[in-house]
Structure formats: structure tokens, C-alpha cells
C-alpha positions as YAML, in Angstrom:
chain: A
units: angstrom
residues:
- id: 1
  name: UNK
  ca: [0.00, 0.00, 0.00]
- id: 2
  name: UNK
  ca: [2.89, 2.59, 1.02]
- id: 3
  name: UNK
  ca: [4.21, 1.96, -2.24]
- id: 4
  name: UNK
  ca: [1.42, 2.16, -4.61]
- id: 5
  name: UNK
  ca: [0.79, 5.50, -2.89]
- id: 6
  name: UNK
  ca: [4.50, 6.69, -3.38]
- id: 7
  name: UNK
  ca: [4.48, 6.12, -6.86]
- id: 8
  name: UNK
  ca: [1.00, 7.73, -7.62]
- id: 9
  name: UNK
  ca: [2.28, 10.40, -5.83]
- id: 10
  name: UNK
  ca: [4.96, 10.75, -7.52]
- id: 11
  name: UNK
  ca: [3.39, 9.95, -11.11]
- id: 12
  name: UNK
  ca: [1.35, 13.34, -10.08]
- id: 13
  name: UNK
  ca: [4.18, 15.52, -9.06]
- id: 14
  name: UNK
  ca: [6.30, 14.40, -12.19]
- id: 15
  name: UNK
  ca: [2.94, 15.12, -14.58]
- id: 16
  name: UNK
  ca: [2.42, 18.60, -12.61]
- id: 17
  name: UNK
  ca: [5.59, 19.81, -12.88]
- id: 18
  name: UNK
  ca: [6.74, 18.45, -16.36]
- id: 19
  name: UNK
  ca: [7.36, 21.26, -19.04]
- id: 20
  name: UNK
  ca: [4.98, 22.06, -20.96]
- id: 21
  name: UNK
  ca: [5.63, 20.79, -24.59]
- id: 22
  name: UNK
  ca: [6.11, 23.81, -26.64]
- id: 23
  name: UNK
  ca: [6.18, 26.91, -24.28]
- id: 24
  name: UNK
  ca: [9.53, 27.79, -25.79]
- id: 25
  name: UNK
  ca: [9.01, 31.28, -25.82]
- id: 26
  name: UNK
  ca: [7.43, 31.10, -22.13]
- id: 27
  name: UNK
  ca: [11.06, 29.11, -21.36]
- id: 28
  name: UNK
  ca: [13.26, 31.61, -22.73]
- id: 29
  name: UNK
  ca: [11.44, 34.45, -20.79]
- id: 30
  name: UNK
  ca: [11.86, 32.95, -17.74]
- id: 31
  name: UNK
  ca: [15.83, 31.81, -18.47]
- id: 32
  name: UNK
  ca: [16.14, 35.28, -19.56]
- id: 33
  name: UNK
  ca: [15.24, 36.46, -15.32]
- id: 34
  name: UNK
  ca: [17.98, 33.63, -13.86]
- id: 35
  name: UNK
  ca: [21.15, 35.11, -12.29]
- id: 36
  name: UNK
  ca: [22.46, 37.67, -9.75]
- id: 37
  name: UNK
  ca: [21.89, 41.19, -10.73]
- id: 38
  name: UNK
  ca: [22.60, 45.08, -9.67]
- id: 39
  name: UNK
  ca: [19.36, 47.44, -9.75]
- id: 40
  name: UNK
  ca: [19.37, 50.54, -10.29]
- id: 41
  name: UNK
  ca: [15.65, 51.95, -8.99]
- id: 42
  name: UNK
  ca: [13.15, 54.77, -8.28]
- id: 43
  name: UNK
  ca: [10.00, 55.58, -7.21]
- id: 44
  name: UNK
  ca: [7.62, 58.62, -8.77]
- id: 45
  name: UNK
  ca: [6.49, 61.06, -7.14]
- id: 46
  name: UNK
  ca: [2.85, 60.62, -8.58]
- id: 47
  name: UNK
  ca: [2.50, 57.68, -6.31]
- id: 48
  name: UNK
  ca: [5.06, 58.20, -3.29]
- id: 49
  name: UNK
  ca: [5.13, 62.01, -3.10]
- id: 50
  name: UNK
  ca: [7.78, 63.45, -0.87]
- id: 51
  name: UNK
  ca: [9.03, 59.60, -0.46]
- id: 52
  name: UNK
  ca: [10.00, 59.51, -4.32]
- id: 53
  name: UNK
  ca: [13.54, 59.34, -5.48]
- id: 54
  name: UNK
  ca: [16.40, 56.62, -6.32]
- id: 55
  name: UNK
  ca: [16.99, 53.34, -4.56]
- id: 56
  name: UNK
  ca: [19.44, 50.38, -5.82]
- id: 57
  name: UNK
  ca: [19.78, 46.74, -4.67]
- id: 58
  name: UNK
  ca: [20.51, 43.07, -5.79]
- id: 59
  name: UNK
  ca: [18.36, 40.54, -6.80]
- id: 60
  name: UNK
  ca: [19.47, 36.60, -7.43]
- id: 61
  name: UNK
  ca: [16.74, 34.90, -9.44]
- id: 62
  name: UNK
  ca: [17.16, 30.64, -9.92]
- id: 63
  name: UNK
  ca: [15.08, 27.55, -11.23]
- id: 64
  name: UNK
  ca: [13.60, 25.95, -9.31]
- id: 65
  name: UNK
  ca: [12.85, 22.10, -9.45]
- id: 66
  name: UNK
  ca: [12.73, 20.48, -12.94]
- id: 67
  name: UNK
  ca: [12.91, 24.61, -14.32]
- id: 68
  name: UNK
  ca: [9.22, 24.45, -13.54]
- id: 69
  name: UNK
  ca: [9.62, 28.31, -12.23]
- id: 70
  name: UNK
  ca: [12.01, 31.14, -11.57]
- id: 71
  name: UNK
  ca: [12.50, 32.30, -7.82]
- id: 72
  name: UNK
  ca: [13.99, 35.77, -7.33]
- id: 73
  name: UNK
  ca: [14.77, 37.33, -3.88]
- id: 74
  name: UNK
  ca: [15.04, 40.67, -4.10]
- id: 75
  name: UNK
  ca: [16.79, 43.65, -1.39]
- id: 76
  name: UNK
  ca: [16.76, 47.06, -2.22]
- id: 77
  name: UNK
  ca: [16.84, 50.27, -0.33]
- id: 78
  name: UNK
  ca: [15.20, 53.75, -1.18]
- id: 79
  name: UNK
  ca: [16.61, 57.03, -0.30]
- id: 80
  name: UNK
  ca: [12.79, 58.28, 0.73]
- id: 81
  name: UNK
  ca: [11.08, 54.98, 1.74]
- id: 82
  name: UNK
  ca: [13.75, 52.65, 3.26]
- id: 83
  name: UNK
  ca: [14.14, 48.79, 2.72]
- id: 84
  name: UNK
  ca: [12.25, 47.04, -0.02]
- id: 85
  name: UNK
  ca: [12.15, 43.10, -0.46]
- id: 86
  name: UNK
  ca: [10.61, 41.18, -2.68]
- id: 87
  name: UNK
  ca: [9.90, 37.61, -3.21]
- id: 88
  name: UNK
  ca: [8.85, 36.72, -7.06]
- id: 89
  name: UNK
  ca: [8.00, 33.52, -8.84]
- id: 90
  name: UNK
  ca: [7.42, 33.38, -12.35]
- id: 91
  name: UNK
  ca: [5.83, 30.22, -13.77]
- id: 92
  name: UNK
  ca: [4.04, 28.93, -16.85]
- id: 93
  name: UNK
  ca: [0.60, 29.78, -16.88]
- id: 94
  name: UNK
  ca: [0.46, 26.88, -19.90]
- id: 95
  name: UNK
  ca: [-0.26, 28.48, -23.11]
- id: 96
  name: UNK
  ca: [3.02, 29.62, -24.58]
- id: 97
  name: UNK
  ca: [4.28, 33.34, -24.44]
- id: 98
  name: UNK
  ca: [2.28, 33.63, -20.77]
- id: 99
  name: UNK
  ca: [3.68, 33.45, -17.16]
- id: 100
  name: UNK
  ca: [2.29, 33.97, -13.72]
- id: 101
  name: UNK
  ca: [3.90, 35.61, -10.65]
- id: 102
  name: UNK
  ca: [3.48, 35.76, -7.60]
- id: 103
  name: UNK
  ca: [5.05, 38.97, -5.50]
- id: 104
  name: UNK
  ca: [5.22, 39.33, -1.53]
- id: 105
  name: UNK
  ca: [6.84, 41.88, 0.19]
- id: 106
  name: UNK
  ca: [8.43, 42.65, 3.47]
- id: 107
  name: UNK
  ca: [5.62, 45.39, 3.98]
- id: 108
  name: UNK
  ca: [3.07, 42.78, 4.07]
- id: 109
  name: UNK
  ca: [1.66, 42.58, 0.71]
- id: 110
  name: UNK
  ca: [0.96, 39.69, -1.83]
- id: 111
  name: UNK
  ca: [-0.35, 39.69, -5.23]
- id: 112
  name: UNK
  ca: [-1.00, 37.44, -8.42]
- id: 113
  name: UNK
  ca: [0.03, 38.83, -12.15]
- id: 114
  name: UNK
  ca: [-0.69, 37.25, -15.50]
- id: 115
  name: UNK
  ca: [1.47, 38.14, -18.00]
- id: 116
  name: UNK
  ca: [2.28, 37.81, -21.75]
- id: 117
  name: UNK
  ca: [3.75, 39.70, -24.68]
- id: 118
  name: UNK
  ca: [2.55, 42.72, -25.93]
- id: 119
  name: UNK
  ca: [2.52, 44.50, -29.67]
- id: 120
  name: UNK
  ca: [6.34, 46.21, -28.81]
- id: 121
  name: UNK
  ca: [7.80, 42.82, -27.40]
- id: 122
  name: UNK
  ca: [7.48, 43.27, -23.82]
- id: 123
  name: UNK
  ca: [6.66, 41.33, -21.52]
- id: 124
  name: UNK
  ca: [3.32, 42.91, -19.57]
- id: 125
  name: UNK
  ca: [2.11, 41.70, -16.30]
- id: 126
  name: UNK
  ca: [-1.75, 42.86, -15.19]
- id: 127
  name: UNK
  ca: [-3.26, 41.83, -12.18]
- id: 128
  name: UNK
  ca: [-4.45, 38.23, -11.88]
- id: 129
  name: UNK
  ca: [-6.45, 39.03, -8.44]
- id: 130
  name: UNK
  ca: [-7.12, 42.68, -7.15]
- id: 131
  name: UNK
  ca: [-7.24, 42.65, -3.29]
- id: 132
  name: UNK
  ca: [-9.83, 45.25, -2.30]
- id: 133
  name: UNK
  ca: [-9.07, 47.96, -0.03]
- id: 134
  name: UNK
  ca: [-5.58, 47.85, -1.37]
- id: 135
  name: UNK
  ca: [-4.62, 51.62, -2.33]
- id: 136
  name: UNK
  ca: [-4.22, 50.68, -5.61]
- id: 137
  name: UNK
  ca: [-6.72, 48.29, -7.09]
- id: 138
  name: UNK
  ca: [-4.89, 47.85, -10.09]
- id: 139
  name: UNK
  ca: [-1.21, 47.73, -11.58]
- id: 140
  name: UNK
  ca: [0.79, 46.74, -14.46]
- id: 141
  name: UNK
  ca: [4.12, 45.72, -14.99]
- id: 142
  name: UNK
  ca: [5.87, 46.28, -18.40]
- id: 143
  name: UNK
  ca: [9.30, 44.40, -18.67]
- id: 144
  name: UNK
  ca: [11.89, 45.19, -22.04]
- id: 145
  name: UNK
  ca: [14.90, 42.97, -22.49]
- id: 146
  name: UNK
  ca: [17.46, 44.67, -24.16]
- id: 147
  name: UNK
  ca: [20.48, 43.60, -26.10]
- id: 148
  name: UNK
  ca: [23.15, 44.53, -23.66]
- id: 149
  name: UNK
  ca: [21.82, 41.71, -21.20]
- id: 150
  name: UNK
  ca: [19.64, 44.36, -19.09]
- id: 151
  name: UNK
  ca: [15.99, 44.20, -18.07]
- id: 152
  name: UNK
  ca: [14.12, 47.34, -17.60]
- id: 153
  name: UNK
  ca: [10.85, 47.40, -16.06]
- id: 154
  name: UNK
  ca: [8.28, 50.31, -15.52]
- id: 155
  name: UNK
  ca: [5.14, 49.65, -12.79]
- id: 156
  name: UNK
  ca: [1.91, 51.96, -13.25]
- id: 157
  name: UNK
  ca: [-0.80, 51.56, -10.71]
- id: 158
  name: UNK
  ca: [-4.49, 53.03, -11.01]
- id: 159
  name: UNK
  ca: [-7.94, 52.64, -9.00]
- id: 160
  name: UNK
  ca: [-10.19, 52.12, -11.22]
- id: 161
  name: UNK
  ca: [-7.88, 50.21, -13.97]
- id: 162
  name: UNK
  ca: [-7.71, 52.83, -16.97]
- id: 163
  name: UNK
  ca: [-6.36, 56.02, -15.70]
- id: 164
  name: UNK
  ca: [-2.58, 54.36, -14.49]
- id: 165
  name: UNK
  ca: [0.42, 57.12, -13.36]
- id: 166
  name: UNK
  ca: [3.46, 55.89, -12.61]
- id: 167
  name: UNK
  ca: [4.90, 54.00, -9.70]
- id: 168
  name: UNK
  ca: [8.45, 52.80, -9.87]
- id: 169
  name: UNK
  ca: [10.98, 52.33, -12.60]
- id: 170
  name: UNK
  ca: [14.59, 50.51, -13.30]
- id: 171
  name: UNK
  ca: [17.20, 48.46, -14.71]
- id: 172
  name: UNK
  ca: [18.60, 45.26, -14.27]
- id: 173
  name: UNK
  ca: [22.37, 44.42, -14.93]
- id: 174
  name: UNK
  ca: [24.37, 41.05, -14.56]
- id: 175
  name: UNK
  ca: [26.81, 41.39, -12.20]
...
């Protein structure tokens, strides 16, 4: 019995966590986050006021089991709001070209994105699941990879989903 049970479970963790057959682009995007990297950062003042203004930090993004997902730790510290960290995991959502992720942060948030290419080849994250009462319902993510190895990103957030202003903006290098 123990052993008909051990190998259905793990028949079902080897079919759940399998690649997907043919999410090559959704396998490149997510090699394309592994490694250590420097950050440079900021926040607008549109959505942090007096608290806007330049941070930097390091985040370390691996696979994790059978390249299934991407896990990123990031640390980062802001001149006007303090220290930032973030936990991410990107994952196949299983159609190719879209990932998940999954954000937490050290000031006690949590959110799910969906994600997928848009009509200039970045990769644009929307909100999976709005929390209510958050103090911004909704927010977007736009990520370009550019041919020097970096990643920039740019995060707009919004209440009511159309009119967005700007949040927080960087770059990625390798280190």
C-alpha cells in the first residue's frame, strides 16, 4: 500500500511539474530572469510624493525544481522609503508566451500577475487578483529585455484600472 501510494504520488508531481511541450518562448522568458543582478531603482512622485527618489539593490533569481519556475529574492533600499524586499516567482501559466507571478513583500503585501507579450515585445504583467481595499486596485508591470543583457521594467498603478500614473521604474544588470 505505502508503495502504490508513493508512486501515484509521484506519477502526479512528475505530470504537474513536467514542461509544458512547446512553451519555448514562455522558457526563454523565464531563463532570460535567472542570475544575480545590480538594480538601479526609483520611485515617482505621482505615487510616493515626498518619499519619491532613487533606490538600488541586488536581486538573485534561480530555477527551481525540474525549471518548472524562476525564484527571485530581491533587497533594495530607497533614499525616501527605506528597505524594499521582494519575493517573485514566475511560472508557466500553460499556453506559450504567458507566465504567472506571484510577489510578496516585506511590507506585508501579496499579489498574483498574469502576463504575456505585448505588440512592442514586452513582456506585460496585469493583475491576476485585485485585493480590495488595497490603495491601488490595479497595476501593471511592463518588462523590455534589451540587447546589452539588461531588463528594464516600468510599474503603473491606477484605481479604477484605466487612468494608471506611474509608480516605480529601473534596470537590471548582470553582475
Amino acid at each position: 500500500m505505502k508503495s502504490a501510494m508513493s508512486k501515484t504520488m509521484l506519477a502526479t508531481c512528475l505530470t504537474l511539474c513536467a514542461p509544458i511541450a512547446g512553451a519555448d518562448i514562455t522558457n526563454q522568458t523565464l531563463a532570460r530572469f535567472v542570475g544575480e543582478w545590480h538594480m538601479d531603482l526609483m520611485v515617482h512622485e505621482e505615487s510616493f510624493g515626498e518619499h519619491a527618489g532613487p533606490g538600488s539593490g541586488t536581486m538573485v533569481c534561480n530555477w527551481g525544481l525540474m525549471e518548472s519556475w524562476v525564484d527571485c529574492q530581491m533587497d533594495s533600499l530607497y533614499e525616501g522609503l527605506g528597505a524594499y524586499a521582494l519575493k517573485i516567482v514566475l511560472y508557466r501559466l500553460g499556453k506559450d508566451g504567458e507566465i504567472g507571478a506571484f510577489v510578496t513583500n516585506n511590507w506585508g503585501g501579496g499579489r498574483l500577475y498574469e502576463g504575456g507579450y505585448n505588440a512592442d515585445a514586452e513582456l506585460e504583467f496585469g493583475d491576476a487578483w485585485v485585493e480590495p481595499g488595497r490603495k491601488w486596485q490595479h497595476q501593471r508591470t511592463v518588462y523590455s529585455f534589451h540587447d546589452d543583457g539588461s531588463i528594464r521594467f516600468a510599474i503603473d498603478v491606477a484605481n479604477d484600472g484605466i487612468n494608471y500614473i506611474p509608480h516605480s521604474s529601473g534596470v537590471y544588470r548582470r553582475q
